[in-house]
C-alpha positions as CSV (number, residue, x, y, z in Angstrom):
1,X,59.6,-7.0,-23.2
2,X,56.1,-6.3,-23.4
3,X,53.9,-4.5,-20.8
4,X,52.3,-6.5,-18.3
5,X,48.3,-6.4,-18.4
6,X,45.6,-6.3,-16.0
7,X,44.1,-9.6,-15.1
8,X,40.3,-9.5,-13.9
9,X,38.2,-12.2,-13.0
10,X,34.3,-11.2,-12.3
11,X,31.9,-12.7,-10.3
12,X,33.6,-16.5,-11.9
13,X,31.9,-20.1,-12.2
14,X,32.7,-23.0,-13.1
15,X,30.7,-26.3,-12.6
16,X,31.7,-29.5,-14.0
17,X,28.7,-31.7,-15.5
18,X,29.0,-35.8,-16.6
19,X,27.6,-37.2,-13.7
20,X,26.6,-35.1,-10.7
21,X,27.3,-32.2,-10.7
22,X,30.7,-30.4,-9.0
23,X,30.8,-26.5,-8.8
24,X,35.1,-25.9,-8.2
25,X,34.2,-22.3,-8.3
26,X,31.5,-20.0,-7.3
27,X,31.2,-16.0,-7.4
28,X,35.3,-15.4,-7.4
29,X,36.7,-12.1,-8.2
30,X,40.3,-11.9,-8.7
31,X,42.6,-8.6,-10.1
32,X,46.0,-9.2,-11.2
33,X,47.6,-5.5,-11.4
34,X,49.2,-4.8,-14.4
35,X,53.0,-5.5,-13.7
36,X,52.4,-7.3,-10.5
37,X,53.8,-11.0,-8.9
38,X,50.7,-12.3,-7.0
39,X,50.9,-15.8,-5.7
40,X,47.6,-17.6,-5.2
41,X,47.0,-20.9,-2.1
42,X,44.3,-22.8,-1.3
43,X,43.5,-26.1,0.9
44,X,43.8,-29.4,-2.0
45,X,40.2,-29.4,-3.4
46,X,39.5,-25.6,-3.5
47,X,39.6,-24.9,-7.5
48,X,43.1,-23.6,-7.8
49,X,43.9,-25.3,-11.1
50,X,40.4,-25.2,-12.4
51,X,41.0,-21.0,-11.9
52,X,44.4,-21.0,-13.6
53,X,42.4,-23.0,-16.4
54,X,40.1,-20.7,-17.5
55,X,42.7,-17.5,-16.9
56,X,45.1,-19.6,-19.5
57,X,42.0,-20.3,-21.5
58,X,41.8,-23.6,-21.6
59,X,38.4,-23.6,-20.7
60,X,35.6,-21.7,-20.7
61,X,33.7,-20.3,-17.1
62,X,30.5,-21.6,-16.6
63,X,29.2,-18.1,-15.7
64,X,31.1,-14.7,-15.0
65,X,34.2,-13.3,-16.9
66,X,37.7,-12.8,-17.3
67,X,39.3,-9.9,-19.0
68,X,43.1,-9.7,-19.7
69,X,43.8,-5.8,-20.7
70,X,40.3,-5.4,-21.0
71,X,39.8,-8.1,-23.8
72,X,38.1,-11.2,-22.8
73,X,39.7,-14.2,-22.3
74,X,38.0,-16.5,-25.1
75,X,40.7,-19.3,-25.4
76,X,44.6,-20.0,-25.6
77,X,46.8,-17.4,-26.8
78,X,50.5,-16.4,-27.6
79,X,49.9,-13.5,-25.2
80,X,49.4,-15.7,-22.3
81,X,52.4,-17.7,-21.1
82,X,52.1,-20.7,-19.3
83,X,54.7,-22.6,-17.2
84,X,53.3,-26.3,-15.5
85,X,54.9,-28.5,-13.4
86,X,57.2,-31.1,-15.4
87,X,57.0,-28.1,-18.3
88,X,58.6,-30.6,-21.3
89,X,61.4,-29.3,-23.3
90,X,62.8,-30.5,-26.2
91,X,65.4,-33.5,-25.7
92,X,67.1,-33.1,-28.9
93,X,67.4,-29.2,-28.6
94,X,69.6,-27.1,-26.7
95,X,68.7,-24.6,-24.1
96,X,69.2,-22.2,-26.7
97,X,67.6,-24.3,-29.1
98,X,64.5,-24.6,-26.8
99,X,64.2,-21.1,-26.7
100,X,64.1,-20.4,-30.2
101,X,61.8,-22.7,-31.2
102,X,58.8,-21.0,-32.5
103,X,60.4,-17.7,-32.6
104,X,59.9,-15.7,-36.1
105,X,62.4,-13.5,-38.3
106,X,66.0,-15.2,-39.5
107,X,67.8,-16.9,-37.8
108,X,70.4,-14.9,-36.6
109,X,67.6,-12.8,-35.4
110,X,66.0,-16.0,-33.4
111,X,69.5,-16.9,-31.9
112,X,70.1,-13.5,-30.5
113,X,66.6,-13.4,-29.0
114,X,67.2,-16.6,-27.6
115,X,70.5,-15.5,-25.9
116,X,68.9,-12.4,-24.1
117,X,65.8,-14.4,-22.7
118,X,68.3,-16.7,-21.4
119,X,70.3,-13.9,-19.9
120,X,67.5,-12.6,-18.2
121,X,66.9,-15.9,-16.5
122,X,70.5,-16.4,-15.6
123,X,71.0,-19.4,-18.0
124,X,73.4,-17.7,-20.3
125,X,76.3,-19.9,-19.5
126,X,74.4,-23.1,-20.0
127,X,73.0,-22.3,-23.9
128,X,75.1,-25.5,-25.2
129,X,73.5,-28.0,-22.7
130,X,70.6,-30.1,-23.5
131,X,68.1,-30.8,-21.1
132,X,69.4,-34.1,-19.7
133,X,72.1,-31.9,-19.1
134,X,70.9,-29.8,-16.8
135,X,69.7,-30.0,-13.4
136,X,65.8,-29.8,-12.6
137,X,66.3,-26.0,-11.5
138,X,67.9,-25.1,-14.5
139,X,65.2,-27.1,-16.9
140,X,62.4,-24.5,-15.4
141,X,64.7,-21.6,-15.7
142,X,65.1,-23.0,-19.3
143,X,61.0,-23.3,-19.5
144,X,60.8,-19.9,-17.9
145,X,62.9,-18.5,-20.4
146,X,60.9,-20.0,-23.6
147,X,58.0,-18.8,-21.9
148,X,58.8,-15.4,-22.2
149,X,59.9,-15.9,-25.9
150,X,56.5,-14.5,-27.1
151,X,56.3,-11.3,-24.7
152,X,53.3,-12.4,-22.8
153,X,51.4,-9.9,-21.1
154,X,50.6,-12.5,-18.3
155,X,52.8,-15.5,-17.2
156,X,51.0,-18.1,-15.7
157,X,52.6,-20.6,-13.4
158,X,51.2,-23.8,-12.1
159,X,52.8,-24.8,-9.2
160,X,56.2,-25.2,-11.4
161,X,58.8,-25.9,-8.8
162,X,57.2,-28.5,-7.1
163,X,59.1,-31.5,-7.8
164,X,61.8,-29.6,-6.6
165,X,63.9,-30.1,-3.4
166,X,63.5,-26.7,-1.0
167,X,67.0,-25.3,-2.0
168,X,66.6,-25.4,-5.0
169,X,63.1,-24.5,-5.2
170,X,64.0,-21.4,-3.2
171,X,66.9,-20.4,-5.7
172,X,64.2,-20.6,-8.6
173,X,62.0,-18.9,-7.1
174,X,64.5,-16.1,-6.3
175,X,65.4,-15.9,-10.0
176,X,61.3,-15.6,-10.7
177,X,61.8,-12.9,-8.9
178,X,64.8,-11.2,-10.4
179,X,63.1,-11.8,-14.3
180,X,59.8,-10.4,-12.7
181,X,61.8,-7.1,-11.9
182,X,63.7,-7.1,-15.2
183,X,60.7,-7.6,-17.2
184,X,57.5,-5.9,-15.6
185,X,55.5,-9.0,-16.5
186,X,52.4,-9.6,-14.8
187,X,52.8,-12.6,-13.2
188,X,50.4,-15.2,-11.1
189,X,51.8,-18.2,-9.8
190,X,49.5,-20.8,-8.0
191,X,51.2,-22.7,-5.3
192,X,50.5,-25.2,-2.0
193,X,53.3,-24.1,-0.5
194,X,52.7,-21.1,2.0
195,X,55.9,-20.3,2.2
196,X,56.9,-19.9,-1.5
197,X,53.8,-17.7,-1.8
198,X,55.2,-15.2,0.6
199,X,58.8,-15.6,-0.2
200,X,58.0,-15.2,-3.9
201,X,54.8,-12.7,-4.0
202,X,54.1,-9.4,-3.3
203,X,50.4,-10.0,-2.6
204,X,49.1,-13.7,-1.7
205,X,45.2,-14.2,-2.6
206,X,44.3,-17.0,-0.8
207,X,41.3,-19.5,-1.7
208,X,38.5,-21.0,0.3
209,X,37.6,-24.2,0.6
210,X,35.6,-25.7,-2.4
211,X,33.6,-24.0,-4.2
212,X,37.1,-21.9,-4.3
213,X,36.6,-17.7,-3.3
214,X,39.2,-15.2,-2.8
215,X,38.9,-15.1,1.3
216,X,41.4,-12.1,1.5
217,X,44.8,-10.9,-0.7
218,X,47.5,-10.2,1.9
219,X,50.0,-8.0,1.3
220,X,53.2,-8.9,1.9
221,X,55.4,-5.8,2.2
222,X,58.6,-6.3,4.1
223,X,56.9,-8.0,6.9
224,X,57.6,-11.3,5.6
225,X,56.8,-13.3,9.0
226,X,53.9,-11.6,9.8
227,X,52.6,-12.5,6.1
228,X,53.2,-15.9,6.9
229,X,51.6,-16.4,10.3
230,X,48.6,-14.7,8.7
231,X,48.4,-16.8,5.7
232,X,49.1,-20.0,7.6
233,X,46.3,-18.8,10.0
234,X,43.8,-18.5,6.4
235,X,44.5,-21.7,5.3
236,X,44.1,-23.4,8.9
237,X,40.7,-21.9,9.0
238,X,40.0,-23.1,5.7
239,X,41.2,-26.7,6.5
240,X,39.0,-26.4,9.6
241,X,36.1,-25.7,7.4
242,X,36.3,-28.4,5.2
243,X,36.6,-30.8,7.7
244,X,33.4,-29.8,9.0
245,X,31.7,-30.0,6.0
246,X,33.1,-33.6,5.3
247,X,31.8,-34.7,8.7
248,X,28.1,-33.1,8.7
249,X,27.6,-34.4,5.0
């Protein structure tokens, strides 16, 4: 596996133009640590997709920049994995047909990869299955799994378990957890859902309202319930905030 790399987002904007215009973000700094599982929420509105848009590089800030190792971010790239919600696998392939696809060397070479990113995502006993297969869990531990194929240095996750039931959300987000401490990846995963962001990170940077900021990374630590209350506290204040705003406009 490769070594995660630092994420850094500088002084970040992004305004959308075609009409009037809409800023999502405005003057937001962000580091991802090198090697670390930060989970980012924010009230509906507040930019989080626009921000995990520009870290993938599917578009470019407005003003500001974002480094990844030190390079800038300047578009997509194999070094930058990305996991959506309703990630789409391939029907006619295997799990372990999914995973290879798009892996170089021989195929012997391909398959064996395949088998040990599998392994690490605890999938190893359901290689044979295609996706219909499987159950929703195991499709995103199979999408988790192909993600990883090209050794990202950051794996980027967009609220991926949420068409998921909490059980099974919680047992996938558990096994995030286990490949996160197998494989040192950095890792940022952008959720609504405050307790998945404690349960699963080890920091939670939570967002304003719109225009989205970092209003404060909480660390998690072993005082999981305290993390909570906190967060839930940020996010309440937040919520507050943009209902005022609504009503004086």
């Amino acid at each position: 596996m490769s070594q995660g790399l630092h994420l850094s987002l500088r002084n970040v904007t992004k305004t959308f133009h075609g009409g009037a215009p809409f800023t999502a973000l405005s003057g937001l700094h962000l580091d991802v640590r090198a090697g670390e599982l930060l989970t980012l929420v924010g009230p509906s509105g507040c930019g989080k997709s626009t921000l995990f848009a520009l870290v993938a590089g599917l578009t470019p800030p407005t003003t500001g920049e974002i480094r990844l190792g030190g390079a800038p971010v300047t578009g997509p790239a194999l070094g930058r994995g990305v996991v959506v919600q309703q990630y789409t696998l391939f029907p006619w392939r295997t799990a372990l047909g999914n995973v290879e696809f798009g892996l170089e060397g021989e195929a012997g070479v391909r398959r064996e990869r395949a088998r040990e990113l599998l392994s690490i995502v605890g999938m190893s006993r359901y290689e044979e299955c295609y996706p219909h297969e499987l159950s929703s869990g195991r499709r995103e531990l199979v999408a988790l799994a192909r993600s990883l194929a090209f050794e990202p240095g950051v794996l980027l996750l967009d609220e991926p378990f949420a068409g998921l039931e909490r059980r099974v959300r919680e047992e996938v987000g558990d096994e995030l957890v286990r490949v996160w401490e197998r494989t040192g990846t950095t890792i940022l995963l952008v959720t609504h859902d405050v307790e998945e962001a404690v349960r699963v990170g080890r920091r939670v940077a939570v967002m304003t309202s719109g225009p989205g900021r970092i209003k404060e990374i909480v660390d998690v630590g072993s005082r999981t319930a305290g993390a909570r209350r906190h967060v839930g506290r940020l996010l309440r204040d937040e919520f507050a905030a943009a209902r005022g705003r609504k009503v004086a406009a």
